[in-house]
C-alpha positions in Angstrom: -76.1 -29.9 30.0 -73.3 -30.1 32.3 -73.8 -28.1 36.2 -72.7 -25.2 35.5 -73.6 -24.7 31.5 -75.9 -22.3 30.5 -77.3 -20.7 27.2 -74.0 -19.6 26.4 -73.2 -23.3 25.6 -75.3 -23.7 23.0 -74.3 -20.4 21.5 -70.7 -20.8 22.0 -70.6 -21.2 18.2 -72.3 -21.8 14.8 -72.7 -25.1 13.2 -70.3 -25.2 10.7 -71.4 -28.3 8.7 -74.8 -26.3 8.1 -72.8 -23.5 7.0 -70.9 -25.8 4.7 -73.9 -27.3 2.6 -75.1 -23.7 2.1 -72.0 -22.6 0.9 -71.9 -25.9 -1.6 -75.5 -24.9 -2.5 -75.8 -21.3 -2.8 -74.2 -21.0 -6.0 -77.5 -22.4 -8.0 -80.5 -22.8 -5.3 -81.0 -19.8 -2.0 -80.4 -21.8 1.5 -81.2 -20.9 4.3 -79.8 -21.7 7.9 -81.9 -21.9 10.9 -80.4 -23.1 14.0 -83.8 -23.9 16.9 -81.1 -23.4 19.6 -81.3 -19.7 18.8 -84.0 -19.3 16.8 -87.8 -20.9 16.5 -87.7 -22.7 13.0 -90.1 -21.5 10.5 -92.3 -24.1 9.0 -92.9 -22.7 6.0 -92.9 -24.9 2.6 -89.0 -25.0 1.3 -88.1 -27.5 -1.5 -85.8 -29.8 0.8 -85.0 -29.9 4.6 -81.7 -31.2 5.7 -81.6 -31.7 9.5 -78.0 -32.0 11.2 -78.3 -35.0 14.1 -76.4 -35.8 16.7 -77.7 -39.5 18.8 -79.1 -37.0 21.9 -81.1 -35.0 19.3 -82.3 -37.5 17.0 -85.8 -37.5 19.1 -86.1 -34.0 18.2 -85.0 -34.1 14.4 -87.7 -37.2 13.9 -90.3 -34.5 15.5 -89.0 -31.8 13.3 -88.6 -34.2 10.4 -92.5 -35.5 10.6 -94.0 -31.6 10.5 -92.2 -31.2 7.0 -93.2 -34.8 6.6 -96.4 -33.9 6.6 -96.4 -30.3 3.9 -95.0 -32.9 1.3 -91.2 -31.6 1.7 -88.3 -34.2 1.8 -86.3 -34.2 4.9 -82.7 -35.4 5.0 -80.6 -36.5 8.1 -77.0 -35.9 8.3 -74.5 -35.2 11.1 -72.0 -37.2 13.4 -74.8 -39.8 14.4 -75.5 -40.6 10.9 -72.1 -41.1 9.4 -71.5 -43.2 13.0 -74.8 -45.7 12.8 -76.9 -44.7 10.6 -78.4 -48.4 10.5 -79.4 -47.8 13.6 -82.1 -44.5 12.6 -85.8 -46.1 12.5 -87.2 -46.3 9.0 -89.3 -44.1 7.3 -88.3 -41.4 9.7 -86.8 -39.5 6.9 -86.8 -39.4 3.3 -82.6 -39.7 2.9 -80.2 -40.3 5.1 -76.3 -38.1 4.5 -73.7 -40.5 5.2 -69.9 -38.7 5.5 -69.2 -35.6 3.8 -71.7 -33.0 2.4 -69.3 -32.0 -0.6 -70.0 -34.9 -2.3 -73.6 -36.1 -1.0 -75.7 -33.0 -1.1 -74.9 -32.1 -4.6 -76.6 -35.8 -6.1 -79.0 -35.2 -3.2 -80.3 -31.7 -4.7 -80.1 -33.0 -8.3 -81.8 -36.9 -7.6 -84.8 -34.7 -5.9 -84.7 -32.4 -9.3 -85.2 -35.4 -11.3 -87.9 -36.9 -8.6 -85.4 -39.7 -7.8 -83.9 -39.4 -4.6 -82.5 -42.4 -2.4 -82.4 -43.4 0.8 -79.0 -43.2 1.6 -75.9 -41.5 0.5 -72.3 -42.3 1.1 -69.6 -39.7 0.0 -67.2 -40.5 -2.2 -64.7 -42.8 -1.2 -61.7 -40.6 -2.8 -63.1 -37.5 -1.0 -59.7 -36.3 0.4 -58.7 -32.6 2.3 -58.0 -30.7 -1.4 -62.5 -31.2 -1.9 -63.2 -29.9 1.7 -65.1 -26.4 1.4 -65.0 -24.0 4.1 -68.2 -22.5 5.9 -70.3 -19.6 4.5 -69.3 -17.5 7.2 -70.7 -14.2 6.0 -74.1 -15.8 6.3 -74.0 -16.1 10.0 -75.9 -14.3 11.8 -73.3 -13.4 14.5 -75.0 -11.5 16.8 -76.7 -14.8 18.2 -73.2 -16.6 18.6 -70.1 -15.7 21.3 -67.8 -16.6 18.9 -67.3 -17.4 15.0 -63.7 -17.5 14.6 -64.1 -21.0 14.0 -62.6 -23.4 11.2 -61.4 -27.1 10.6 -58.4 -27.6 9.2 -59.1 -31.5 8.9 -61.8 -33.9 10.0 -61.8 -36.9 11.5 -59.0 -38.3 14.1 -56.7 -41.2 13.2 -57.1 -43.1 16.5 -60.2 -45.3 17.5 -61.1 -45.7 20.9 -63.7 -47.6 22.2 -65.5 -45.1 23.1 -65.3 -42.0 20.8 -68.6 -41.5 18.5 -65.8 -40.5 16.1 -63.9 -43.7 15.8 -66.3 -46.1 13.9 -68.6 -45.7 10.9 -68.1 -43.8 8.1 -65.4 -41.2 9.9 -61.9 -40.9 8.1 -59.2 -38.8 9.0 -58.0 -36.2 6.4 -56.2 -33.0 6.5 -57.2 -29.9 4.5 -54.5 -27.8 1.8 -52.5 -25.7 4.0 -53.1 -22.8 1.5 -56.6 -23.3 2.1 -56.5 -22.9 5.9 -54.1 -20.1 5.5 -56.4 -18.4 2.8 -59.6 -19.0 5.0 -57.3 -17.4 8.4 -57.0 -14.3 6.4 -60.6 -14.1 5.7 -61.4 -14.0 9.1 -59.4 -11.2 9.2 -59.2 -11.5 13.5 -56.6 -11.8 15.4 -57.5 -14.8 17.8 -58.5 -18.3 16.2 -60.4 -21.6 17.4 -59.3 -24.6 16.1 -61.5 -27.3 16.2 -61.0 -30.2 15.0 -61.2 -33.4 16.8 -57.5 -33.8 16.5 -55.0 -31.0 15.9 -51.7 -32.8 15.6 -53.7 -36.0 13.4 -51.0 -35.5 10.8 -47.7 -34.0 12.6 -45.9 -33.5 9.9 -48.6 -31.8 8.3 -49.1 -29.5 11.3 -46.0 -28.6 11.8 -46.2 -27.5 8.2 -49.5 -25.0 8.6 -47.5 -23.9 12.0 -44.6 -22.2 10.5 -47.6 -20.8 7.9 -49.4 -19.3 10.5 -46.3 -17.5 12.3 -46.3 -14.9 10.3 -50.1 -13.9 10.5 -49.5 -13.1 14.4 -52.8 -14.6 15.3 -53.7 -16.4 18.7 -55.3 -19.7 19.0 -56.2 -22.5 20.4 -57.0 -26.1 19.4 -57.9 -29.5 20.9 -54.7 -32.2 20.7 -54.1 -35.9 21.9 -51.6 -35.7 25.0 -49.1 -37.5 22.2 -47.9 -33.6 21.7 -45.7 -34.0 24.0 -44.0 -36.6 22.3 -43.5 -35.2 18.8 -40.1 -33.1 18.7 -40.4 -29.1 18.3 -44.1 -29.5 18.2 -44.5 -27.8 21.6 -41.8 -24.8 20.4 -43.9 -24.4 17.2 -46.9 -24.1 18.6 -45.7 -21.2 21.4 -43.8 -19.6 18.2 -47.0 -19.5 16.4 -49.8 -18.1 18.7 -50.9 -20.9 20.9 -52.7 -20.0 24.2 -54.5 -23.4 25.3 -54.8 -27.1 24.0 -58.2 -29.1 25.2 -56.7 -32.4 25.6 -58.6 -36.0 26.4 -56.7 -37.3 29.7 -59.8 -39.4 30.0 -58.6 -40.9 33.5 -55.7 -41.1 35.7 -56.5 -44.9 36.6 -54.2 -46.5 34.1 -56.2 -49.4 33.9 -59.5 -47.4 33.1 -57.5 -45.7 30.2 -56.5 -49.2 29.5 -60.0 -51.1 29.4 -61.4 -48.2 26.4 -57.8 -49.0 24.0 -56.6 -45.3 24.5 -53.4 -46.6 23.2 -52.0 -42.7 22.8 -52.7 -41.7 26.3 -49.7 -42.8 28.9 -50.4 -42.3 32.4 -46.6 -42.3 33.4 -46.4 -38.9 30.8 -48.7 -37.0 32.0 -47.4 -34.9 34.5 -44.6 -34.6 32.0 -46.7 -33.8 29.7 -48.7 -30.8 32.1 -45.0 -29.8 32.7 -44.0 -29.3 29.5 -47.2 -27.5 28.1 -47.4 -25.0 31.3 -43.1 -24.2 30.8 -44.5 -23.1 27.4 -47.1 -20.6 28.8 -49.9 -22.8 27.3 -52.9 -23.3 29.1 -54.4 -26.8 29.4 -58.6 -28.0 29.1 -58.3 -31.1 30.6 -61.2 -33.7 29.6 -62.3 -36.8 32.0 -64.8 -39.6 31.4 -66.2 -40.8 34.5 -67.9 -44.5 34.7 -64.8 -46.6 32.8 -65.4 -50.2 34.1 -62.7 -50.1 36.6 -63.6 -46.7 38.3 -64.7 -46.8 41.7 -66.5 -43.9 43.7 -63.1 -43.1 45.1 -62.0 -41.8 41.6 -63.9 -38.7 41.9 -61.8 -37.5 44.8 -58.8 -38.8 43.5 -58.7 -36.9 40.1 -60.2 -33.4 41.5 -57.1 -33.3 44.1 -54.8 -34.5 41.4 -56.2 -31.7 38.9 -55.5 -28.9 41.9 -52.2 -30.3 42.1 -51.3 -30.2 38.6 -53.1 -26.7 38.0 -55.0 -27.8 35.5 -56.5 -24.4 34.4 -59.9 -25.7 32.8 -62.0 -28.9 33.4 -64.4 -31.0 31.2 -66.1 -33.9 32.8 -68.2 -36.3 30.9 -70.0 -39.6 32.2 -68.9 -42.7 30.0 -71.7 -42.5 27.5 -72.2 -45.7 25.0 -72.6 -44.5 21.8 -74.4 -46.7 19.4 -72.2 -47.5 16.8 -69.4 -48.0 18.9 -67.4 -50.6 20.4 -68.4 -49.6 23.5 -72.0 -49.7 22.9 -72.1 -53.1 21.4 -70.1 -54.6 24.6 -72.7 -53.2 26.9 -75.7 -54.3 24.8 -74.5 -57.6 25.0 -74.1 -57.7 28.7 -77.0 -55.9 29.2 -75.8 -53.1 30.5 -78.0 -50.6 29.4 -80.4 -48.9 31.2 -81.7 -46.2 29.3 -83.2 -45.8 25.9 -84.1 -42.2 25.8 -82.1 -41.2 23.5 -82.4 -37.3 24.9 -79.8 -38.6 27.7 -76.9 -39.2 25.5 -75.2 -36.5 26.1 -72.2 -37.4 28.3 -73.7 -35.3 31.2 -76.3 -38.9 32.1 -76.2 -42.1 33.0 -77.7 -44.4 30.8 -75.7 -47.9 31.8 -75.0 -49.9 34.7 -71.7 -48.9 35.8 -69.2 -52.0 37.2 -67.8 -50.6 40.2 -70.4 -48.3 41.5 -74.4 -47.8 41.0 -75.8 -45.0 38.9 -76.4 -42.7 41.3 -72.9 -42.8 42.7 -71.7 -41.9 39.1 -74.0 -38.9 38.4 -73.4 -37.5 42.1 -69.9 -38.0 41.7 -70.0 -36.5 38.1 -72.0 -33.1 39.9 -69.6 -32.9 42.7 -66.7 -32.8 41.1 -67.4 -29.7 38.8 -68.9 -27.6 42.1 -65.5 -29.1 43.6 -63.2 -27.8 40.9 -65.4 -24.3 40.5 -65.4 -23.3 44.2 -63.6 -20.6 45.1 -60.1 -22.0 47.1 -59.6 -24.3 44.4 -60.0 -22.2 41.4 -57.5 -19.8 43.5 -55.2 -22.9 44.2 -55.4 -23.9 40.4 -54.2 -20.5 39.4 -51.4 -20.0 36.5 -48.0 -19.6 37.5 -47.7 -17.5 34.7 -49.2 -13.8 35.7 -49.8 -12.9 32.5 -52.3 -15.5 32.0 -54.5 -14.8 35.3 -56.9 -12.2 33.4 -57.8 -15.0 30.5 -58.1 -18.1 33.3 -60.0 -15.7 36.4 -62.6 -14.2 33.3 -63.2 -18.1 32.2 -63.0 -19.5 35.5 -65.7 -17.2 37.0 -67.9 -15.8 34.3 -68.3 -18.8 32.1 -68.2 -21.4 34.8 -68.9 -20.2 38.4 -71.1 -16.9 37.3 -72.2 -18.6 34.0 -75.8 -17.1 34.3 -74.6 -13.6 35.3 -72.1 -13.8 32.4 -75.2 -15.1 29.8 -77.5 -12.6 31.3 -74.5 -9.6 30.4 -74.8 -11.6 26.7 -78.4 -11.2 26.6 -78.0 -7.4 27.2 -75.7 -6.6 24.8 -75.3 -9.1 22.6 -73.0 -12.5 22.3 -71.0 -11.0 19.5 -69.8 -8.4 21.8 -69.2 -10.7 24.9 -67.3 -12.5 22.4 -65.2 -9.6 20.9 -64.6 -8.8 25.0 -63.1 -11.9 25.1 -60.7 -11.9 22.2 -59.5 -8.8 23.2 -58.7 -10.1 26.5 -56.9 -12.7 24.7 -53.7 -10.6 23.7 -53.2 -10.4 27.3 -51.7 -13.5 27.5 
């Protein structure tokens, strides 16, 4: 977890792709989600386990795997990790692994284990395109245990592959859901602010520009996470202020052009992005700025360097992550090869550790460097000098800016004590403000 995270991290949201099998299964068998980040799991005797795994969990899942392992009930693995390498899981850790999309794995899955015949691995079908996507079971989450469950895809995947991203190799594809369906699944949500979250927003301009002018008329709020290409696309910027835009989390990665260079961020130009900030703040749009730290031609100057250029820019929200090589990935392989690795726990892949030798600076430069810059960003004077021009934006940026980040464990203390539904609701309400 990052400096300043607390609980409220890992109950920001639910996890949709759990939410998704049981919505796929519930028809014919009774599911049941259980989520340990919120909840002890119960270890009682079900017919099949299906265990969602990321690379910084996959310790944990093989634990939780072996103690169903051992009643007699099949486990299966699924997730981002295991669409991403899932040569790379240990044998006879689990009984199946879930390679790509649920829709069309975990029905064979449920019906091979019916007939006593289930395999080792499942790839979804090749032909899986947005029109077989199913949304979440959202009335069966519990939503007293999350902040916030006004969450939906409206594609998966992104269409770019950076060396980096755990989402550019495997068995990822980009594709984009029916617009009725998103519009349809909107309206079922029945509230009036909306998180977005796919990895890439604008994938499909055309297509997005398309669900925009959809969404106008429902008068909702939202946010979403885009590449920094927005800028670039014509109108796209108009339609998204038209139709209820408040921020965009966008991947600036690093204002060393050469560090954006070295990982083939080919959408990302340095020379646009104050541009870019420009245009996005003239539209009343607040930005989350994400920067990896650790690219092979940073130096322990860049710290200092990007937290002075962020104040400058008034850059209203900050992600930092450590370059972290995923295994899978370009990036991975490079390092492995140089032997640049330094760390096999597994538990430290999580963008907030150091787990390889940096080039231009040692390891503990990097993770000091990583730490200061968040208690730089989140001090007082700078989150005053990073303030919104706009003033009807200061409620939304001073309530984020202090309760989540500087007073994160008074704000998940207040959740505890009555509830992180209602924090949640607090904050959408906030959210017409802007």
């Amino acid at each position: 977890m990052r400096p300043m995270d607390t609980e409220i991290k890992i109950r920001m949201s639910p996890p949709l792709g759990l939410y998704t099998i049981a919505n796929i299964l519930r028809e014919e068998h009774r599911v049941e989600v259980q989520n340990e980040n919120v909840e002890p799991i119960e270890y009682d005797k079900p017919d099949l386990v299906g265990i969602m795994v990321s690379l910084d969990v996959l310790p944990r899942a093989i634990e939780i795997a072996a103690r169903f392992r051992e009643k007699g009930v099949p486990v299966v693995a699924g997730g981002v990790h295991i669409t991403t390498a899932w040569n790379t899981v240990p044998q006879g850790v689990f009984d199946a692994l879930c390679i790509g999309g649920a829709e069309t794995t975990w029905p064979r899955i449920v019906e091979d284990l019916q007939h006593r015949n289930l395999k080792p691995v499942y790839h979804s079908d090749p032909h899986f395109c947005g029109k077989d996507i199913v949304p979440p079971a959202y009335d069966l989450i519990p939503r007293g245990k999350y902040l916030y469950c006004n969450i939906l895809h409206t594609s998966r995947g992104c269409p770019f592959r950076c060396d980096f991203c755990y989402n550019s190799y495997g068995e990822h594809r980009y594709i984009h859901r029916e617009i009725p369906d998103v519009i349809r699944e909107i309206r079922q949500l029945g509230r009036k602010h909306i998180m977005f979250i796919d990895d890439n927003f604008i994938g499909n301009p055309n297509w997005t520009a398309a669900l925009l002018r959809e969404i106008i008329p429902l008068r909702v709020k939202w946010n979403a996470a885009v590449s920094i290409n927005v800028v670039q696309i014509p109108g796209m910027l108009d339609l998204m202020k038209e139709s209820g835009c408040q921020g965009l989390f966008i991947g600036f990665e690093s204002i060393n052009p050469a560090s954006v260079s070295s990982v083939h961020k080919t959408q990302n130009s340095l020379a646009d992005y104050e541009y870019a900030i420009r245009e996005i703040h003239k539209r009343g749009i607040m930005i989350n700025a994400s920067f990896v730290f650790g690219l092979d031609d940073d130096t322990p100057e860049v710290f200092r360097r990007t937290a002075d250029w962020i104040i400058s820019q008034r850059i209203e929200t900050i992600t930092s992550h450590i370059l972290t090589p995923y295994p899978g990935t370009k990036l991975y392989d490079e390092f492995v090869r140089d032997g640049r690795i330094i760390s096999t726990d597994l538990s430290l892949y999580n963008t907030a550790n150091v787990v390889f030798r940096p080039k231009l600076m040692t390891p503990e430069q990097l993770k000091d460097g990583y730490l200061w810059i968040y208690k730089e960003l989140y001090s007082f004077g700078n989150i005053l000098r990073r303030m919104p021009r706009a003033k009807n934006q200061w409620l939304a940026y001073l309530t984020f800016n202090f309760l989540y980040r500087k007073f994160g464990r008074f704000s998940n203390w207040l959740c505890r004590l009555i509830s992180y539904e209602r924090i949640g609701w607090i904050g959408e309400k906030l959210s017409k403000y802007i």
